[in-house]
C-alpha positions as CSV (number, residue, x, y, z in Angstrom):
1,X,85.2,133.8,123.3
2,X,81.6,133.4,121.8
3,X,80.3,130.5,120.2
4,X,79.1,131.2,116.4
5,X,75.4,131.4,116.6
6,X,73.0,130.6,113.3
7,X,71.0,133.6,114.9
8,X,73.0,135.8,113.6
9,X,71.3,137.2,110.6
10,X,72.9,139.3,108.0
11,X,76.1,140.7,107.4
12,X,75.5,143.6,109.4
13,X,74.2,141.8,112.1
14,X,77.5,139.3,112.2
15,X,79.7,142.2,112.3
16,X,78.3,143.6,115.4
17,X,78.4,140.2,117.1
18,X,81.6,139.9,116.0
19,X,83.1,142.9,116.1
20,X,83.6,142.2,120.4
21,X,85.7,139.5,119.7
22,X,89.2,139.0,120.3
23,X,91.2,139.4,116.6
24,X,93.2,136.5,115.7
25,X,97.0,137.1,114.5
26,X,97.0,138.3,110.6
27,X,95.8,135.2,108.9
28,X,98.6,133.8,106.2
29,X,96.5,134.1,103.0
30,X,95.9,131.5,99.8
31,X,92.8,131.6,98.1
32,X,90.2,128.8,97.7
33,X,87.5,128.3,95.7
34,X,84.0,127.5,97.6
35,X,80.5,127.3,96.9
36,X,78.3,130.4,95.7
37,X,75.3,132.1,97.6
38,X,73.0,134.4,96.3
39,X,70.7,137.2,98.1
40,X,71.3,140.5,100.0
41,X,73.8,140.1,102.7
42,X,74.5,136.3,101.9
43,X,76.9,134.0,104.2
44,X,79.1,133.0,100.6
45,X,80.9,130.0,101.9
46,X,82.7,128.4,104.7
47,X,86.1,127.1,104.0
48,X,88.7,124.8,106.3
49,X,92.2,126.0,106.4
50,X,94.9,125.1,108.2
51,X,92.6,123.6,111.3
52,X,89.9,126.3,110.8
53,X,86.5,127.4,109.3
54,X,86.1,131.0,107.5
55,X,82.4,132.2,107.1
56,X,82.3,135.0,104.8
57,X,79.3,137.5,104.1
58,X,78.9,139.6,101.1
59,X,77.0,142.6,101.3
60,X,74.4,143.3,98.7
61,X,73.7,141.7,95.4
62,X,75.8,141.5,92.3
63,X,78.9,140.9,91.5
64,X,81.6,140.0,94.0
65,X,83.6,143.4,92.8
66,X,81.0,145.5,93.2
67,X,79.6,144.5,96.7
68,X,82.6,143.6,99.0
69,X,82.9,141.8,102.1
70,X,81.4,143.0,105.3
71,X,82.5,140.7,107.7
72,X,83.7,137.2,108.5
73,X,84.7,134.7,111.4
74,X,87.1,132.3,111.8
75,X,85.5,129.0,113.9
76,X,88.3,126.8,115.9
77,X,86.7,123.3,115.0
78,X,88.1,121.9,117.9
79,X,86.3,123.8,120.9
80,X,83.2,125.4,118.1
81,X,84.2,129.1,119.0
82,X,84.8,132.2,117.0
83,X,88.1,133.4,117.2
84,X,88.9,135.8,114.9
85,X,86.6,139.0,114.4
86,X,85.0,140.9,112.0
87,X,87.1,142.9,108.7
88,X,85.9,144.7,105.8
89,X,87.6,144.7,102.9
90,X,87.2,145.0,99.0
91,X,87.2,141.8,96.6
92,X,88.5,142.0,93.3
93,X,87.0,140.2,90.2
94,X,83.6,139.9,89.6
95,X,81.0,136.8,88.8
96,X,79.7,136.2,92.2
97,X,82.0,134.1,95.0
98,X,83.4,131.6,93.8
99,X,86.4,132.5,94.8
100,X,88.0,134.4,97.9
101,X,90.9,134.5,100.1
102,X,91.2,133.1,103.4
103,X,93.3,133.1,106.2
104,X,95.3,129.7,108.5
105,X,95.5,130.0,111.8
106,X,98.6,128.5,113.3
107,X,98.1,126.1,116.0
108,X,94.2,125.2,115.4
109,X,93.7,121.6,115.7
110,X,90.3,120.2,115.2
111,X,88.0,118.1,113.8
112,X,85.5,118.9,111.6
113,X,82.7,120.9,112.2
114,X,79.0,121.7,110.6
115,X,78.6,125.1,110.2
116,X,76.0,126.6,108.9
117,X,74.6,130.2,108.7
118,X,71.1,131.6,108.2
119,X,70.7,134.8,106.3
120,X,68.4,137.3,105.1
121,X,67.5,136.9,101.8
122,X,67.6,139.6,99.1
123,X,64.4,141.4,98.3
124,X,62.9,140.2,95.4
125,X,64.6,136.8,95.3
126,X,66.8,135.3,97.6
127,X,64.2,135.1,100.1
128,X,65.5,134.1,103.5
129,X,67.9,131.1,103.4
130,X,70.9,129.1,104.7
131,X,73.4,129.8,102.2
132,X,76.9,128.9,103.8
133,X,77.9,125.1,103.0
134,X,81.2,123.8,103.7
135,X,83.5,123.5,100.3
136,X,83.2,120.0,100.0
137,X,79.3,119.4,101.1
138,X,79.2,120.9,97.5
139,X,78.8,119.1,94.4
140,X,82.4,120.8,93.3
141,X,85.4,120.6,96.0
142,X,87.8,122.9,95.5
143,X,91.1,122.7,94.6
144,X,94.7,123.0,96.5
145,X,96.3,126.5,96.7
146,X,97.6,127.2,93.5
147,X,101.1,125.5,91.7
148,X,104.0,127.2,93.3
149,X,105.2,128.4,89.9
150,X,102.9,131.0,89.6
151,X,104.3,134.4,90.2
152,X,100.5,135.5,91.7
153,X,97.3,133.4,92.7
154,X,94.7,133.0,90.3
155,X,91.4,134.2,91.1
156,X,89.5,131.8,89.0
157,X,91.3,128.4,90.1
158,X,89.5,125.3,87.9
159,X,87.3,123.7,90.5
160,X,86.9,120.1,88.8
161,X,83.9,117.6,89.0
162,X,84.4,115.2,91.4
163,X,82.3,112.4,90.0
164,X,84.1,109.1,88.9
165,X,87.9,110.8,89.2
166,X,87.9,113.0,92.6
167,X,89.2,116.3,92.3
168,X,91.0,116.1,95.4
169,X,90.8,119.1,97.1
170,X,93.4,120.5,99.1
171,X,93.1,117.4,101.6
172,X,93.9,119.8,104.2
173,X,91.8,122.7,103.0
174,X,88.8,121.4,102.2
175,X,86.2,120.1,104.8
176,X,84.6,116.4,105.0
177,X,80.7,116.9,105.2
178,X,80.4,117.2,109.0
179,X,77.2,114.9,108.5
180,X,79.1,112.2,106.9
181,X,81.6,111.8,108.1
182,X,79.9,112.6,111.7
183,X,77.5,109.6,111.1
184,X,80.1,107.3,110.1
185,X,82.2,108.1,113.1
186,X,79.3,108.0,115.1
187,X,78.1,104.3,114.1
188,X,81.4,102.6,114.4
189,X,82.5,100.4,117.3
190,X,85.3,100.7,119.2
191,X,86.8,97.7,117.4
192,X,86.1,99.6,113.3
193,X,87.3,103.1,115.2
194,X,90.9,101.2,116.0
195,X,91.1,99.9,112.7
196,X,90.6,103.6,111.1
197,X,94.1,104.4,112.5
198,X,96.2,101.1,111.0
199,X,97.6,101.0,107.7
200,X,99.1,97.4,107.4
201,X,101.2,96.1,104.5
202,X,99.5,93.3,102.1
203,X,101.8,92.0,98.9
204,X,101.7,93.7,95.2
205,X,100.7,90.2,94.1
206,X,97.5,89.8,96.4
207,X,96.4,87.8,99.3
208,X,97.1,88.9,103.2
209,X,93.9,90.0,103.5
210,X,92.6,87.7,106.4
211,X,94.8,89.3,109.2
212,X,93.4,92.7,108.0
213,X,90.1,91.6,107.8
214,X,90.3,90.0,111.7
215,X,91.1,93.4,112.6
216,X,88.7,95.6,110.3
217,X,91.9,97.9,109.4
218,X,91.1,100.8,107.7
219,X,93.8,101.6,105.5
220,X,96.5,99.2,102.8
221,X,100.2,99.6,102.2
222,X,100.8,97.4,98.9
223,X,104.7,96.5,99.2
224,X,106.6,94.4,97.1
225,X,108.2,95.1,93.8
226,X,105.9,95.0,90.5
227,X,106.2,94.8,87.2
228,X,102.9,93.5,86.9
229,X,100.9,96.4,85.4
230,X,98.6,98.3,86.0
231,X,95.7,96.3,85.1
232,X,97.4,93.2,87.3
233,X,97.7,95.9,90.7
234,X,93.9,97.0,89.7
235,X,92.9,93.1,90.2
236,X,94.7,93.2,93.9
237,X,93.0,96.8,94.6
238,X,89.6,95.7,93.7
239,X,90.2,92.3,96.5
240,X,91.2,94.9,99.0
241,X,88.0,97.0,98.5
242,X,86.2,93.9,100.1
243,X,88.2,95.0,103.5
244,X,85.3,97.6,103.4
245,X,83.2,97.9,107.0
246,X,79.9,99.6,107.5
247,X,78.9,102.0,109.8
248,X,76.4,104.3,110.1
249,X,75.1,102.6,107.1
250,X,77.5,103.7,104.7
251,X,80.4,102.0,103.2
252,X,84.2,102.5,104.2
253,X,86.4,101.2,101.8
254,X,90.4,101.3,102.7
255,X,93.0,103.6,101.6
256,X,95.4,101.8,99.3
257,X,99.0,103.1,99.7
258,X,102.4,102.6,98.1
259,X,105.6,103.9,97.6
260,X,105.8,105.7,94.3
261,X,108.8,108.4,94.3
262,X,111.0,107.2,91.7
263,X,114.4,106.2,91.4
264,X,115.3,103.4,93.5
265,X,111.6,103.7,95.2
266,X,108.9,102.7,93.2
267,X,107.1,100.1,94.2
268,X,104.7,99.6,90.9
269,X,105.9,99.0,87.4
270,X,105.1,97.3,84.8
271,X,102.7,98.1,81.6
272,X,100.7,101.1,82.4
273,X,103.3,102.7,84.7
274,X,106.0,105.0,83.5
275,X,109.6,104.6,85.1
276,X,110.0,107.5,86.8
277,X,113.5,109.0,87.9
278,X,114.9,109.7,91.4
279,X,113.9,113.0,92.8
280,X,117.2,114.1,92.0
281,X,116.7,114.0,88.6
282,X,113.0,115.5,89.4
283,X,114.7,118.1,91.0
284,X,116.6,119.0,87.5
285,X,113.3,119.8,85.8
286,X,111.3,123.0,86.5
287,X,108.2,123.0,88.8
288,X,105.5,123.3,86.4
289,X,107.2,120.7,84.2
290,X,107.2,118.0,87.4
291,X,103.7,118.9,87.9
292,X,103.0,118.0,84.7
293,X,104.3,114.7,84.8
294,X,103.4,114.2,88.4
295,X,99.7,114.5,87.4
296,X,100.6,111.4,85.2
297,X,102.1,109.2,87.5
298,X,99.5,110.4,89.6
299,X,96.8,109.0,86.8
300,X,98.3,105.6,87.0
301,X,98.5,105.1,90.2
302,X,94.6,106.3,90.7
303,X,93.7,104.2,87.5
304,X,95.2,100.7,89.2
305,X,93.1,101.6,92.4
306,X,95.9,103.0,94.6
307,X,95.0,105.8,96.8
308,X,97.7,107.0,98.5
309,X,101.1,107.7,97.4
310,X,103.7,107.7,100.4
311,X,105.4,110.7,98.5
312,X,107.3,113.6,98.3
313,X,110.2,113.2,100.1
314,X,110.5,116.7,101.8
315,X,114.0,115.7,103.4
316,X,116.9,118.0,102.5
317,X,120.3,116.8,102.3
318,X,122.4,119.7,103.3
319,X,125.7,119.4,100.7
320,X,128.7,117.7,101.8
321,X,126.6,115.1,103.2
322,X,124.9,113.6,99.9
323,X,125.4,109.3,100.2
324,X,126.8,109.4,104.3
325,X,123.2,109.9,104.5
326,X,121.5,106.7,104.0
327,X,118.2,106.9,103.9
328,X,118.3,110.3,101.3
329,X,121.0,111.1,99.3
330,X,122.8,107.8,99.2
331,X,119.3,106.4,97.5
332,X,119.0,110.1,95.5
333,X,115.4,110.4,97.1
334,X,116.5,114.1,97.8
335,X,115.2,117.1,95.3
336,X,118.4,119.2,96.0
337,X,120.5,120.2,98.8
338,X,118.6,123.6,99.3
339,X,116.0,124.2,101.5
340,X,114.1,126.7,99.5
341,X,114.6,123.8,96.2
342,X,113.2,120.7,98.1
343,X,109.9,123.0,98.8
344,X,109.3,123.9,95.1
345,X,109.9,120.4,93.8
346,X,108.6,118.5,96.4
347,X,105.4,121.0,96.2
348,X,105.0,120.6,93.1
349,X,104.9,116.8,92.7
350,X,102.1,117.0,95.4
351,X,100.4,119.0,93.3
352,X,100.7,116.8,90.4
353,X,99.0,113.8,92.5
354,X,96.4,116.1,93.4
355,X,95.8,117.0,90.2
356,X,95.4,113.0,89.8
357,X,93.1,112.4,92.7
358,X,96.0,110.9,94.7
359,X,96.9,111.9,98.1
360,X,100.2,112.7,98.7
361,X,102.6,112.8,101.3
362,X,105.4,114.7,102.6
363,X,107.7,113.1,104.5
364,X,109.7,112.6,107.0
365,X,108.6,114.9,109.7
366,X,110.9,117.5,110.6
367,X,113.5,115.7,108.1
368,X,115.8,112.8,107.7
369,X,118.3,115.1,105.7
370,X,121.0,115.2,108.6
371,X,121.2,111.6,109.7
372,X,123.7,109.0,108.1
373,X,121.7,105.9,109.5
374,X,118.8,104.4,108.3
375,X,115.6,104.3,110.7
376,X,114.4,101.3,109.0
377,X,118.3,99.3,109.7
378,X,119.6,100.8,112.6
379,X,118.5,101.8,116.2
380,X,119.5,105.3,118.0
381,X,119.7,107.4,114.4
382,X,119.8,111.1,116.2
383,X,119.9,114.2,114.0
384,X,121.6,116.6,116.5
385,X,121.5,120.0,114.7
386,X,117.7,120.6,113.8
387,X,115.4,122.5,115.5
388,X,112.2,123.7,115.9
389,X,112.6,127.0,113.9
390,X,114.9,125.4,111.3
391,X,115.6,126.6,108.1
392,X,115.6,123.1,106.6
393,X,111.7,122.9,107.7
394,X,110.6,124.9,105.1
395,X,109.6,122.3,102.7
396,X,107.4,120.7,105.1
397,X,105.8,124.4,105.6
398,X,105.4,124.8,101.8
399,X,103.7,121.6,102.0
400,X,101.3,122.3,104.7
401,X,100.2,125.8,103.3
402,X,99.3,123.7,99.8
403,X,97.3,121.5,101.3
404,X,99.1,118.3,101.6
405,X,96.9,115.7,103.5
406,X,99.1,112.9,104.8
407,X,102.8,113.8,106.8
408,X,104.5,111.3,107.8
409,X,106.9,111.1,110.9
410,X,110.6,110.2,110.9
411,X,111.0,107.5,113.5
412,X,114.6,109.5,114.5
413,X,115.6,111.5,117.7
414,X,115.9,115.0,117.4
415,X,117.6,116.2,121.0
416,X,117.1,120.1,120.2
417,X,113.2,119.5,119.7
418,X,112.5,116.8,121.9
419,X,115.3,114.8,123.8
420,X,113.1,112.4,125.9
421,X,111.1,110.8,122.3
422,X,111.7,109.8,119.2
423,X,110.2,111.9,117.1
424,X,107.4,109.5,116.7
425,X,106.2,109.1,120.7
426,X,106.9,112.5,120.5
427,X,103.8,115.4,121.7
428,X,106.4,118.3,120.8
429,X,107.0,117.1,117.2
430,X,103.4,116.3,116.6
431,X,101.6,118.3,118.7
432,X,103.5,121.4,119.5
433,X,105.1,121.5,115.9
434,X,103.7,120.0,113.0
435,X,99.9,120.7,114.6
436,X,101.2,123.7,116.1
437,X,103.7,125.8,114.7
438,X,102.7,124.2,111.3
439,X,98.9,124.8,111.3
440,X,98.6,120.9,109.8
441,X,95.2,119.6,110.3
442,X,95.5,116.0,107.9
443,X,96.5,112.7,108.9
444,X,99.7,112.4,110.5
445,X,100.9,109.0,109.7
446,X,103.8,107.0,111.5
447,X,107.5,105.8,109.3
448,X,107.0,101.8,109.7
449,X,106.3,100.8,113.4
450,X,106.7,97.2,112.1
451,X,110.0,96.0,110.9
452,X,112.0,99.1,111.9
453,X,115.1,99.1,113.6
454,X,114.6,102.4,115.4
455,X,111.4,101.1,117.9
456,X,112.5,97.4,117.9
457,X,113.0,98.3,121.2
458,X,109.7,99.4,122.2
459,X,107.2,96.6,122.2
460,X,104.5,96.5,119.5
461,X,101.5,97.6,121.6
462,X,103.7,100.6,123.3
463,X,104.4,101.7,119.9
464,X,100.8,102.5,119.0
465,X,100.0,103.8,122.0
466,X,102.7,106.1,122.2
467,X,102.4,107.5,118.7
468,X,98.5,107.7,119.0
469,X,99.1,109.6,122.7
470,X,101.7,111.7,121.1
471,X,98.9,112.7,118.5
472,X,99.1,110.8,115.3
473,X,96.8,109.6,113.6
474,X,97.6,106.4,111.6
475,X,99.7,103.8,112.6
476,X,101.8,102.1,109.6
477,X,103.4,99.1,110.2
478,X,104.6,96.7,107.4
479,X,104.7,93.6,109.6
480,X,101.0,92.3,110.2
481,X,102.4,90.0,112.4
482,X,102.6,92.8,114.6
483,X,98.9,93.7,114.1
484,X,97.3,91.7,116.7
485,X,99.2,93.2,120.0
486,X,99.0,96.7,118.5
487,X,95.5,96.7,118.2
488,X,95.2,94.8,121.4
489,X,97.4,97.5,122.9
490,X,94.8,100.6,121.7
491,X,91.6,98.5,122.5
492,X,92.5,97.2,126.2
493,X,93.5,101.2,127.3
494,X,90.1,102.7,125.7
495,X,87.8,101.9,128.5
496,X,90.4,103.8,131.2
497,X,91.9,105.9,129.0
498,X,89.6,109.1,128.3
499,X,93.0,110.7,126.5
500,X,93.6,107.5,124.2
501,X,89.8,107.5,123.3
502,X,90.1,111.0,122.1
503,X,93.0,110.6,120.2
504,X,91.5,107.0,118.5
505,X,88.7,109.4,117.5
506,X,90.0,112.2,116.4
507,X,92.3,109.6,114.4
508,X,89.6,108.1,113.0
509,X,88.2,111.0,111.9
510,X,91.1,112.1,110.1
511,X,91.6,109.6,107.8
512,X,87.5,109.4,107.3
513,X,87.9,113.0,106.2
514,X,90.7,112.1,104.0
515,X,88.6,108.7,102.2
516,X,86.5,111.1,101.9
517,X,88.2,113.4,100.3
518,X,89.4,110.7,97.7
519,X,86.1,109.7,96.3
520,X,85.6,106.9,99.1
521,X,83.5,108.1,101.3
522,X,79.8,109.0,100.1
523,X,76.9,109.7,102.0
524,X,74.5,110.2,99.1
């Protein structure tokens, strides 16, 4: 394979360079909305998907409708290299390119990547100029692939400022500046790196914060009921922001987490925040309508400083089963007993948040549907029937293709994936499935390596290890007592550990693309 060279100049120059490469499978496509070029044979945008980049070039000037696309190439972030070839095809619409269809690659796993193209301008005035950006270098990130409830894509998605309340792109689809967040990554120590990949519980009523501090972590779980409000959780937020750390010279605020699903699992209440039902009742409501209110909840929750919601739950709890399984249906935190149900519901409440400028998560990796015990209270909880191909994974693929940015992984054993791991130490689950099969390219964050039942077993620095090694991303743990050896753990391998190192980085990375992503980040 070739590498991607800025010498390439033109469309029809890229499609003879590129028309020797290998062709990638049939890309799965979902449109995005990226940033405009003008000129004769521009480069009109570069957009992330699923792990890779997408450079596009329009031939001639005009509207979109009337020129078409010559040519484009897919970039694997991970090793720089074109691997998908050049396509012609026609573009419908017209207005220039703000919007255009592009195509995820299954298995890419990467980290982000500067691309930029050079291109000959058009005669009398475009004059010669780098015109491809990545989406969210622009001013305007673009949004998630549209709600589920649409019968057809739009091709004029809203693309909202991202000024005081970020837009949240599609946290997987849309690219962190490469400069940015290249910098940052660059200027931290080992020490700020390792903190990147903890999320640590701290109380809804404030305080905690030296432990957290000691160890420069990166990311906040606020646990604890509240019925404080939300101006009361905004107060605790605003004390957490001071966990900031400063590399590269830019600020790095924390994520701020919680558990906001409904039901019997909402963490925050209070004035400010509506009650919201169990995702049973959710799942009684029609898509659109739950992304409607989703966006609300979503509002709170971004208005009281809170980042992060550790929500959907993308479990399905196959019928017959409903309360024998603990952690789902016996708490109602299931949005039907239908595969093909959970996906729009569960889809569509991710939406919502992203709508809001919260990110969401779908959890827990590949489900916890099919288990009667609870991870969190008991040890050895095996769900025996799922596998890789399952049917019941389909919610966690909707959830992927709309951008989710956060998955977290069930801390069960699943012997017809993996039979030597829990699904948390395991590189089959991770790697081979969620990264793989998938196409996920977002944070992968653990169930609770704290308090849990289900790696009580394991001792506290193994367990970070292990699920960093096995290719997440962010460690959660809501015992910071534990803290200290995990990060010991991480910090004492990283001299003699080249594949450690790599994964604390690419870690690290992750979730700076994803602060990034919620209005924390900023280069200027």
């Amino acid at each position: 394979m070739s590498r991607l060279s800025p010498g390439l100049r033109g469309a029809t120059g890229a499609v003879a360079a590129l028309s020797s490469i290998r062709h990638a499978p049939q890309p799965v496509l979902s449109p995005l909305s990226v940033c405009g070029a003008e000129g004769r044979n521009a480069a009109c945008g570069v957009l992330r998907r699923g792990g890779v980049h997408e450079v596009r070039w329009r031939r001639g000037c005009g509207a979109l409708g009337n020129a078409g696309w010559a040519g484009f190439a897919v970039v694997d972030e991970r090793w720089r290299r074109v691997v998908a070839g050049s396509r012609s095809s026609r573009a419908s619409g017209a207005g220039g390119c703000r919007t255009v269809r592009t195509g995820r690659r299954a298995g890419a796993v990467g980290v982000v990547l500067a691309v930029a193209v050079a291109v000959a301008g058009c005669g009398g005035g475009g004059g010669g100029r780098t015109a491809a950006r990545t989406a969210a270098g622009s001013p305007v990130p673009p949004p998630m692939a549209p709600s589920v409830t649409r019968a057809a894509p739009s091709v004029t998605p809203t693309v909202r400022p991202s000024a005081n309340s970020p837009a949240t792109p599609a946290p997987t689809g849309a690219p962190s500046a490469p400069d940015c967040v290249g910098r940052v990554l660059a200027g931290m120590s080992d020490v700020q790196r390792v903190g990147q990949v903890f999320m640590v519980s701290a109380p809804t009523t404030g305080g905690g914060q030296a432990p957290l501090r000691a160890h420069a972590v990166g990311s906040v779980m606020l646990m604890g009921h509240s019925t404080a409000g939300v101006a009361r959780v905004r107060e605790v937020t605003r004390a957490l922001d001071a966990l900031a750390v400063t590399a590269g010279g830019v600020r790095v605020p924390p994520l701020v987490a919680t558990d906001q699903e409904g039901g019997t699992v909402q963490v925050l209440g209070g004035p400010g925040f509506t009650t919201i039902p169990s995702a049973v009742r959710q799942g009684r409501l029609a898509p659109e309508r739950l992304q409607e209110l989703a966006a609300g909840w979503g509002r709170q929750l971004r208005s009281a400083g809170v980042t992060v919601d550790l929500a959907p739950v993308a479990d399905t709890v196959p019928p017959g089963l409903g309360a024998a399984n603990a952690p789902i249906g016996r708490l109602s935190r299931e949005y039907g007993d239908d595969p093909a149900a959970v996906a729009a519901h569960s889809t569509a409440f991710l939406r919502g948040l992203d709508q809001a400028g919260v990110l969401a998560t779908a959890k827990h990796f590949p489900g916890l549907g099919r288990v009667t015990g609870n991870t969190d209270f008991t040890a050895d909880v095996t769900d025996a029937t799922t596998t890789r191909d399952d049917a019941f994974l389909a919610p966690f693929r909707r959830a992927v293709r709309a951008g989710v940015p956060l998955v977290m992984i069930s801390s069960a054993r699943y012997p017809r994936i993996d039979a030597a791991h829990l699904a948390a130490f395991s590189p089959v689950v991770i790697g081979d499935m969620l990264r793989g099969d998938l196409g996920f390219d977002g944070v992968v964050v653990s169930d609770d390596l704290g308090h849990a039942a289900a790696v009580r077993a394991v001792p506290p620095g193994d367990r970070a290890v292990d699920f960093l090694g096995a290719g997440g991303d962010l460690v959660l743990t809501a015992d910071p007592a534990s803290l200290p050896a995990m990060t010991a753990a991480v910090l004492a391998r990283l001299p003699s550990d080249a594949g450690l190192r790599a994964a604390v980085g690419r870690g690290a990375r992750h979730v700076l693309v994803a602060k990034e992503r919620a209005g924390l980040l900023r280069c200027g």
